[in-house]
matplotlib code that plots the C-alpha trace (Angstrom):
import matplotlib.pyplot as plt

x = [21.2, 20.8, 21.5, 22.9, 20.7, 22.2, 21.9, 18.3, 19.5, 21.3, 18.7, 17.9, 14.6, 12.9, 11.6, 7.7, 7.9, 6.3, 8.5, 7.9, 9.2, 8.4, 9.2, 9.7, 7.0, 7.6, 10.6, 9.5, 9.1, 11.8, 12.8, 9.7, 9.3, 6.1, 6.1, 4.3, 3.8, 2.2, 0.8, -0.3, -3.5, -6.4, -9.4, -11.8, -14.4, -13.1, -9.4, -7.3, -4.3, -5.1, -2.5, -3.3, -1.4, -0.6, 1.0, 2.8, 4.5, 8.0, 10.3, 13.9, 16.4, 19.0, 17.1, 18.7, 15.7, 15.0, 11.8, 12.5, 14.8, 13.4, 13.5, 12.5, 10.7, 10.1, 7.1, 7.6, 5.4, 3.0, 5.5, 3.0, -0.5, 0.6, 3.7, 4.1, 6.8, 10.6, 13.6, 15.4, 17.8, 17.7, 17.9, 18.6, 18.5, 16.6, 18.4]
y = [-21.4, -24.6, -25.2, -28.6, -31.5, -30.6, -26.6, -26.6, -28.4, -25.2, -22.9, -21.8, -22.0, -18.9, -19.6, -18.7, -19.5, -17.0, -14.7, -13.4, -11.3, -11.5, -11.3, -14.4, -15.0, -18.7, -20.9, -23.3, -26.1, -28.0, -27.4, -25.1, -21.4, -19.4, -15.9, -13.0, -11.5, -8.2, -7.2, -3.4, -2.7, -0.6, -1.0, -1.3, 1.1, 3.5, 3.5, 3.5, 1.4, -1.3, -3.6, -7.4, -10.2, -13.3, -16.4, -18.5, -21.7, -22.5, -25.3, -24.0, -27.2, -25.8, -24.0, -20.7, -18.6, -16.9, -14.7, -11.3, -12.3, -11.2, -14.0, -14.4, -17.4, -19.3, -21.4, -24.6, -28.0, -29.3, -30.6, -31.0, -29.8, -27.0, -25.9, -24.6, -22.3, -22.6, -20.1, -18.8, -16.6, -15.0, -10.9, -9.5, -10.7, -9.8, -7.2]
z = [-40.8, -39.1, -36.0, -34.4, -32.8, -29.1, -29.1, -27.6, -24.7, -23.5, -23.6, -20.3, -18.8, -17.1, -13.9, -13.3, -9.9, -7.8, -5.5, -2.2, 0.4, 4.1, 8.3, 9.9, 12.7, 14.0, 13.8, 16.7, 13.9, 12.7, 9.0, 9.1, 9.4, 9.4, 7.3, 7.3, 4.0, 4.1, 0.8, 0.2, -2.1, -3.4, -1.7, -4.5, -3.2, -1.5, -3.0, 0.1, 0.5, 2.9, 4.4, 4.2, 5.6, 4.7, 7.1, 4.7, 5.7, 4.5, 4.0, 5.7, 5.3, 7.5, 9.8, 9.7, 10.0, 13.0, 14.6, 12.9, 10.1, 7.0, 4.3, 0.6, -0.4, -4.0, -4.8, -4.8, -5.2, -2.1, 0.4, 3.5, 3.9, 4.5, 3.2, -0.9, -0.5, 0.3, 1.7, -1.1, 1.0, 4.3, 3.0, 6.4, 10.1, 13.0, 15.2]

ax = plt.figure().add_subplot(projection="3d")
ax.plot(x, y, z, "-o")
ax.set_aspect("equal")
plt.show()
């Protein structure tokens, strides 16, 4: 069966962006929040779980992150020399 010309155009991409999940540490900046992502593995030696944290930098456009708020981010291309990553959705606030 052959398919029209315009039926690839409707495919849907997946998106291979990467995903993370994290606590808000600094809002000071405007449009800019600073996240802690904390990121539980194997040590390779002695196989305990070890905690290790990562402060990424965000792009927030409305600014409507707080200090506590837990936010998920999306990868996203270079937007300063610092900031790669952007707020998706805030998934709960700060109490």
């Amino acid at each position: 069966m052959v398919e029209p010309a315009g039926a690839e155009a409707a495919v849907v991409r997946e998106d291979h962006r990467k995903q993370r999940e994290g606590t808000v540490v600094s809002s000071s900046m405007d449009k800019t929040v600073v996240v802690a992502v904390v990121e539980r593995v194997r040590h390779a030696r002695y196989a305990k779980t070890v905690q290790r944290t990562k402060r990424l930098y965000a792009h927030d456009e409305q600014n409507v992150s707080q200090v506590g708020d837990r936010v998920r981010l999306s990868e996203t291309r270079p937007l300063s020399k610092l900031k790669r990553w952007r707020v998706v959705e805030v998934v709960e606030r700060a109490r």
